[in-house]
C-alpha positions as CSV (number, residue, x, y, z in Angstrom):
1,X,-18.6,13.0,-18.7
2,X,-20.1,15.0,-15.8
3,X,-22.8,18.0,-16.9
4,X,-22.3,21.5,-15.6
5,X,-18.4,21.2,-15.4
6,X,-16.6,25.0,-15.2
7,X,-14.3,24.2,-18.2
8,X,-12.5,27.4,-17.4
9,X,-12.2,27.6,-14.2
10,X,-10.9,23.5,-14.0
11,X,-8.5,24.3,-16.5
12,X,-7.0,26.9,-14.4
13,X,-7.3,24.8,-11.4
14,X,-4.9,22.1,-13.4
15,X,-2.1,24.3,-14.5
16,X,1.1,23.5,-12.1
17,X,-0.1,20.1,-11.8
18,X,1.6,16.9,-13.1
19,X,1.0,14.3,-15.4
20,X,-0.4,12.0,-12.4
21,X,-2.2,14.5,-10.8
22,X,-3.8,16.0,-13.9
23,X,-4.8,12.2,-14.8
24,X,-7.0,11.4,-12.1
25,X,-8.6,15.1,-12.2
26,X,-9.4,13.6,-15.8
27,X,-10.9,10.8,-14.7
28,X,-13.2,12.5,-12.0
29,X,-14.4,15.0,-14.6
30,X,-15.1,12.3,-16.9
31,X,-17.1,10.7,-14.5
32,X,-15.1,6.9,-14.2
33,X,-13.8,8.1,-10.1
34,X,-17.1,8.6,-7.6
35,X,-16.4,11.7,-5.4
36,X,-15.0,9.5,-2.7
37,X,-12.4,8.0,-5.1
38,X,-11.1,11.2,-6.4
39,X,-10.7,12.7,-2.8
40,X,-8.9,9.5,-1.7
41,X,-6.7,9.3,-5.1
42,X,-6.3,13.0,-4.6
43,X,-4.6,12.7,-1.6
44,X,-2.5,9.9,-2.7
45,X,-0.8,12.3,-5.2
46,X,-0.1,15.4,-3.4
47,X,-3.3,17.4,-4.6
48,X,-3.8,19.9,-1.7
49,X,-6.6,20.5,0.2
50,X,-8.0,23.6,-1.1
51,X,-7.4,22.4,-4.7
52,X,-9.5,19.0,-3.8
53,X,-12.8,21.3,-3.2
54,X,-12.2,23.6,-5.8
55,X,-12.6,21.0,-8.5
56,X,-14.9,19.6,-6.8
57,X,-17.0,22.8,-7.2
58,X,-16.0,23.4,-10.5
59,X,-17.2,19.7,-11.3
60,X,-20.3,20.9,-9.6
61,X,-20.2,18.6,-6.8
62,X,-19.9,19.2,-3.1
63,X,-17.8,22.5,-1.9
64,X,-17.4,21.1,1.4
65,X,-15.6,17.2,1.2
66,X,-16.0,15.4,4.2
67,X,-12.9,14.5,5.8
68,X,-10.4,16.6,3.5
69,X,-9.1,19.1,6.3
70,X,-5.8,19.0,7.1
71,X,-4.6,17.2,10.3
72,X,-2.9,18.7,13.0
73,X,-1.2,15.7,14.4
74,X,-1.1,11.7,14.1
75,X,-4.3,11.2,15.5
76,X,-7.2,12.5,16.6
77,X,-8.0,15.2,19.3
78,X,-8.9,13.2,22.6
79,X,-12.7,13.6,23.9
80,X,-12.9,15.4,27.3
81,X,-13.0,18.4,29.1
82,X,-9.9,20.4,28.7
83,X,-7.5,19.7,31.4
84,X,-9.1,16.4,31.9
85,X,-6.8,13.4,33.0
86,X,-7.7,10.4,30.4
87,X,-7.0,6.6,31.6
88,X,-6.5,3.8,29.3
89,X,-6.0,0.7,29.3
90,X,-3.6,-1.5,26.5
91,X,-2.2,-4.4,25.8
92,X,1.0,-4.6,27.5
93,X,4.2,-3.7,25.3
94,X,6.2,-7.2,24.3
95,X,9.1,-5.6,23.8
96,X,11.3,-2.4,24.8
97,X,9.9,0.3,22.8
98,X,11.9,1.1,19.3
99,X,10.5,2.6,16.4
100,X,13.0,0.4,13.9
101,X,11.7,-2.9,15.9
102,X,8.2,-1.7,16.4
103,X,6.3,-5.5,15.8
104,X,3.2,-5.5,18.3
105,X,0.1,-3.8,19.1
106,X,1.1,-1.9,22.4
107,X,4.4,-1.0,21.4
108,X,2.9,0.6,18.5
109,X,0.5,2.5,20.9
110,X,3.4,4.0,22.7
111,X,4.7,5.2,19.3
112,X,1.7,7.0,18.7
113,X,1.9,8.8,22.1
114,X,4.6,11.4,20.8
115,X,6.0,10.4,17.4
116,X,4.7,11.6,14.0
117,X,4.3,10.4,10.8
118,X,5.1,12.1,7.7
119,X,1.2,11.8,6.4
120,X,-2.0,10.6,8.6
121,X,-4.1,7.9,6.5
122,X,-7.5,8.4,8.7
123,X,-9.9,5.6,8.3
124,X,-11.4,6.2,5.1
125,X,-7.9,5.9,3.2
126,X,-7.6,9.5,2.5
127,X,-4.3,11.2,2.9
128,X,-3.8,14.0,4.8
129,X,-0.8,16.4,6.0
130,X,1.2,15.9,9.1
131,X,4.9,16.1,8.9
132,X,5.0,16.5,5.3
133,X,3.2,19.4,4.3
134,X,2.3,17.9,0.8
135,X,3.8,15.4,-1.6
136,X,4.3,14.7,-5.6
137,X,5.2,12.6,-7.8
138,X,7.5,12.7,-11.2
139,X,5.9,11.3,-14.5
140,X,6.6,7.8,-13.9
141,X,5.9,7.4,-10.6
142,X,9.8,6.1,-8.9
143,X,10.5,9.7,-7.8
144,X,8.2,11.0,-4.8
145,X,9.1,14.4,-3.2
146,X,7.8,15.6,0.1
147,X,7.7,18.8,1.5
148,X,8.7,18.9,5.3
149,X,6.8,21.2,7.6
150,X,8.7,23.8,9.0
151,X,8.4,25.4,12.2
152,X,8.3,22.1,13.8
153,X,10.5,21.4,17.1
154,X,11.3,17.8,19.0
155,X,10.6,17.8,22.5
156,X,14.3,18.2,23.3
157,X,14.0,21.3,21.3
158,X,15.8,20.8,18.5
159,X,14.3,21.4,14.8
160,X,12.7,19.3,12.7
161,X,14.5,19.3,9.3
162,X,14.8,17.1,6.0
163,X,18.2,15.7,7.6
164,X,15.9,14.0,10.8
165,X,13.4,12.3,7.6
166,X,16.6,11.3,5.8
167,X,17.8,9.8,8.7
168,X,14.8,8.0,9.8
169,X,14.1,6.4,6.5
170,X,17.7,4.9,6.0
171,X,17.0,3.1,9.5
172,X,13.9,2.3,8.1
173,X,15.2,0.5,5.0
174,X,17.7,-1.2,7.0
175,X,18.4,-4.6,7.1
176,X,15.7,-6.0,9.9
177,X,13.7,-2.9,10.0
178,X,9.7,-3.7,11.1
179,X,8.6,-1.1,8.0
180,X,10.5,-3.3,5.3
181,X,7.2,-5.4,5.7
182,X,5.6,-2.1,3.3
183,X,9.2,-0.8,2.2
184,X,10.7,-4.0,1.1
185,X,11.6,-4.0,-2.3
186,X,10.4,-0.6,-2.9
187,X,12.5,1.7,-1.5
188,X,16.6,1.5,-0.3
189,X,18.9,3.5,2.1
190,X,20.2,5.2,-0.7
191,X,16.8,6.5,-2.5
192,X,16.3,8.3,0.4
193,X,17.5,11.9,-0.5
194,X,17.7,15.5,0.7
195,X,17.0,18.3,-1.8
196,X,17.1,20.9,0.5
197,X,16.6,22.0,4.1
198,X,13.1,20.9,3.9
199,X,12.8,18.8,1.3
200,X,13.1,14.7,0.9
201,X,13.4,12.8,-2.6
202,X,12.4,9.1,-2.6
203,X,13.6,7.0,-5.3
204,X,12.1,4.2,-5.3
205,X,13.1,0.6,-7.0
206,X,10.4,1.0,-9.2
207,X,7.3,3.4,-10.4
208,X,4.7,2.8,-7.1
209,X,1.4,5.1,-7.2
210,X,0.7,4.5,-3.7
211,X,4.1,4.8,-1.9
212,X,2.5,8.0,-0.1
213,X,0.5,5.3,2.0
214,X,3.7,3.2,2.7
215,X,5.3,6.7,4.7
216,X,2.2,7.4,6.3
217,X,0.2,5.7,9.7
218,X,-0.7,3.0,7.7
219,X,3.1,1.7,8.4
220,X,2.8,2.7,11.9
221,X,6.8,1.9,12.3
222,X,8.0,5.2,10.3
223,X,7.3,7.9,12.9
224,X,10.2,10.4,12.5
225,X,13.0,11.0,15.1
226,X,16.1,13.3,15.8
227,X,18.8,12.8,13.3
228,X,21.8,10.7,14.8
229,X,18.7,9.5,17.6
230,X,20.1,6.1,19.0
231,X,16.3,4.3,18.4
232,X,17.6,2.2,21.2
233,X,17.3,4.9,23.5
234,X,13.8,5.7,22.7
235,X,12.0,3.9,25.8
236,X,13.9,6.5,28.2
237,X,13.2,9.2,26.2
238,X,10.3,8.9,23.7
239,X,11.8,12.1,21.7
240,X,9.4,12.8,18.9
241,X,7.1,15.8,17.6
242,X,3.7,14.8,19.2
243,X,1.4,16.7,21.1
244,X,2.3,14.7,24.5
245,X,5.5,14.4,25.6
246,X,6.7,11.2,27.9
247,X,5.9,11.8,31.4
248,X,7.0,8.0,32.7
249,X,7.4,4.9,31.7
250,X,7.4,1.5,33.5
251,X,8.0,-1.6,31.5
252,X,4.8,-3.8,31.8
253,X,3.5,-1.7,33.8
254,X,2.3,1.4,32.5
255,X,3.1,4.8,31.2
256,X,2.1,8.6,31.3
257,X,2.3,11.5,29.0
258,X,1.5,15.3,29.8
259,X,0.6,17.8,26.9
260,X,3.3,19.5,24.5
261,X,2.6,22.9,25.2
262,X,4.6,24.0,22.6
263,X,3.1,21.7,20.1
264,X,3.5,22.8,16.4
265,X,-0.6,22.3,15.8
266,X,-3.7,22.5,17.9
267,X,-2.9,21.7,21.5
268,X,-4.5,18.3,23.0
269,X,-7.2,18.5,25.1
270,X,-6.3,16.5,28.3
271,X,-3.8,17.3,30.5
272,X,-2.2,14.0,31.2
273,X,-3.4,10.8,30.2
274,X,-2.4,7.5,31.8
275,X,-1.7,4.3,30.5
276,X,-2.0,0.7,32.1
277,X,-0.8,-2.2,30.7
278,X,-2.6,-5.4,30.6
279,X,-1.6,-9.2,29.4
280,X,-5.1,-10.5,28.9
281,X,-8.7,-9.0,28.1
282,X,-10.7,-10.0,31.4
283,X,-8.7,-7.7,34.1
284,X,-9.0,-4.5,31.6
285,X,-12.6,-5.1,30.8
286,X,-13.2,-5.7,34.7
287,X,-10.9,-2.2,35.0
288,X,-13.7,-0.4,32.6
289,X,-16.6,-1.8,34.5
290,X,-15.2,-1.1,37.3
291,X,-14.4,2.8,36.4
292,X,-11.0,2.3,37.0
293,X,-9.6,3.0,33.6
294,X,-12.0,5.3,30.9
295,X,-10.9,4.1,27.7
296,X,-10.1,0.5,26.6
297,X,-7.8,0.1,23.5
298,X,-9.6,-2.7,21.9
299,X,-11.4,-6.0,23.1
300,X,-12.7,-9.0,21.7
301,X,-16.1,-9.6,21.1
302,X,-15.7,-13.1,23.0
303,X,-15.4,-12.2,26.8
304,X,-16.2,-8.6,26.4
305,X,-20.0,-9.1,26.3
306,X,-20.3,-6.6,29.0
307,X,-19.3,-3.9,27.3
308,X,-21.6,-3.9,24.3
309,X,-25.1,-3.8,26.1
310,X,-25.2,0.2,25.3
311,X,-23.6,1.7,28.6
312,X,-20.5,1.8,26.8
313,X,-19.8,4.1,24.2
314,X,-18.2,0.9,21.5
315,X,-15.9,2.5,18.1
316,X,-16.9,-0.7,15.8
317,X,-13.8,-0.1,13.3
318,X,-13.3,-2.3,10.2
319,X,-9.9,-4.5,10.9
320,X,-8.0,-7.4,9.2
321,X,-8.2,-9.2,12.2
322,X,-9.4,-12.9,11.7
323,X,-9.7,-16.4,13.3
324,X,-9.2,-19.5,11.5
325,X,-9.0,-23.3,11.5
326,X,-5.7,-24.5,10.6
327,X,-5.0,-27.9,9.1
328,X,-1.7,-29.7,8.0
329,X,-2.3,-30.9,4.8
330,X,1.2,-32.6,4.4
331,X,-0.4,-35.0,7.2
332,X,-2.9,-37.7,7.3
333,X,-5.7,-36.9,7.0
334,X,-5.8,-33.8,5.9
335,X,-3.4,-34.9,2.9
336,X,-7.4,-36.3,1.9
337,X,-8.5,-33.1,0.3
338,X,-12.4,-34.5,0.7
339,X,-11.2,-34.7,4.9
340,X,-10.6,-31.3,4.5
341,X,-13.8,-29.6,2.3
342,X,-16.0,-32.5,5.0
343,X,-14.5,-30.4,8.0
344,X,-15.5,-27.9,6.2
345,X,-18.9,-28.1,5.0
346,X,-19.0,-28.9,9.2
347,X,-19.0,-25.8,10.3
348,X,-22.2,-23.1,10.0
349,X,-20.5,-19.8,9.5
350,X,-23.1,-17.5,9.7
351,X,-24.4,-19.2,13.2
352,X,-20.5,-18.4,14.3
353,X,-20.7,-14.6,13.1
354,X,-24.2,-14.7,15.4
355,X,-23.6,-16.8,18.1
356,X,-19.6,-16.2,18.9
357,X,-19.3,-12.4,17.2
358,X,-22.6,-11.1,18.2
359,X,-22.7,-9.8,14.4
360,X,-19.9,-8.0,14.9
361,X,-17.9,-9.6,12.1
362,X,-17.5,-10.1,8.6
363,X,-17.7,-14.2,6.4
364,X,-14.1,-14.8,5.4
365,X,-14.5,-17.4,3.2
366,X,-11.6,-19.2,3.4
367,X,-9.4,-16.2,3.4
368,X,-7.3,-14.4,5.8
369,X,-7.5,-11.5,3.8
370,X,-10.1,-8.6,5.1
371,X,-12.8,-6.6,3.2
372,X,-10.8,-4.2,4.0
């Protein structure tokens, strides 16, 4: 049990929540959730923002938790003078750009460009408000509701409503639908329902505590769109909520996107920013060097040696990302399970993270799943 705790004032705090909710406040007071957990567990089950730092005071912790404030769109604010004109550089789209198809890295950066997601999951796993404007759970967990923000529009003007989320999650739990990798299972067409105007139900296949992170960026193929939106249509268009609204597009070439000026949050800061495509790492790192793009999606640590010396300004991000050495083991010799551990017991895999990775990586022992 924590010492100091505000028994009063905690008990106030919990009245209105539910059962969920009121459980993990529990645990944090009782001391079995670290500060960190409780935010991120917080978040997961519709605890608000304010609430979060209130208990946190009356807990006698921290008044201010890091990375708690609400978000005013799907990412983060771009770096630059205002007005500025940012150029970057991405892996080249390998397909037309649909949010139901969405199955590769550059296609999913074009989604980002103007589409929403009902909830922003920033890098630390906590939850925060985009779309929805906050989220609960019933007791047993198979019914989530979400609040929809209002005053939202689409770049073609029209409203944002419960009736666009309806719509976009029954694509989305459609039969070959990129987000059944997260929603498979848990969710159908017909547990998506609208309470009210601005108001979703999900009800899911069974009780799922962290369905919040399966609508959010973390299943970067659920950004919403205009109910009775053709997603077939969406590479001429690029309709969404965002705070930049399609300027051009070229297929493998490149794309642009001015600001939204009537943007529902904070207004970006550049102007325009422009997009080049690329099909392989060494003509955008040369493109860096060579000042003719600013920013540079992501590169390997192999052939983008140049860019870590310290003249570059490098995000290091934890990823699932991984290399491997696969064997076929219903083939001679690797059918020889002592072949296999000699290959190995071969290989010095802490030289590897030095000598190939520069550091920059983590030992995966044998598995393709991350740390993360």
């Amino acid at each position: 049990m924590r010492s100091n705790i505000d028994h009063r004032r905690l008990a106030r705090l919990r009245r209105g929540q539910g059962e969920i909710a009121n459980h993990v406040i529990d645990e944090f007071a009782a001391g079995r959730l670290s500060r960190r957990d409780f935010i991120r567990r917080a978040s997961v089950v519709g605890i608000s923002v304010p609430l979060v730092g209130s208990i946190l005071e009356a807990c006698s912790s921290s008044s201010s938790p890091s990375g708690t404030a609400a978000a005013t769109g799907a990412s983060n604010t771009a770096a630059g003078a205002p007005g500025a004109v940012i150029r970057v550089g991405i892996t080249t789209p390998a397909a037309a750009i649909n949010p139901v198809t969405v199955s590769d890295q550059g296609t999913e950066d074009m989604l980002a460009q103007t589409g929403e997601f009902l909830v922003l999951s920033d890098q630390t796993l906590t939850l925060k408000p985009v779309l929805a404007t906050n989220w609960s759970a019933n007791s047993t967990a198979d019914v989530w509701t979400f609040k929809i923000r209002q005053g939202v529009k689409f770049h073609n003007g029209a409203p944002l409503t419960a009736d666009d989320v309806v719509y976009s999650f029954k694509l989305y739990t459609a039969p070959k639908a990129a987000a059944l990798s997260a929603l498979g299972g848990v969710l159908s067409p017909a547990g998506v329902v609208k309470v009210d105007d601005f108001t979703v139900a999900f009800h899911l296949e069974a009780p799922n505590g962290s369905f919040p992170y399966l609508v959010s960026s973390d299943n970067y193929s659920t950004i919403i769109i205009p109910n009775n939106y053709d997603p077939a249509n969406w590479q001429s268009t690029f309709i969404g909520t965002g705070p930049f609204v399609l300027g051009s597009y070229t297929p493998k070439v490149g794309a642009t996107f001015k600001r939204n000026e009537s943007y529902w949050g904070a207004k970006a800061l550049p102007s325009e920013t422009q997009f080049t495509f690329y099909d392989t790492q060494p003509p955008s790192i040369l493109a860096l060097t060579g000042g003719n793009i600013d920013v540079l999606g992501q590169f390997s640590v192999t052939g983008g040696e140049a860019l870590l010396g310290g003249s570059y300004n490098v995000i290091k991000l934890k990823s699932a990302a991984h290399r491997e050495l696969s064997m076929r083991n219903d083939q001679a010799p690797f059918t020889d399970p002592r072949v296999r551990q000699a290959i190995a017991l071969t290989l010095n895999r802490p030289q590897i993270i030095t000598a190939l990775f520069k550091g920059l990586s983590d030992l995966g022992n044998d598995s393709p799943f991350a740390p993360v």
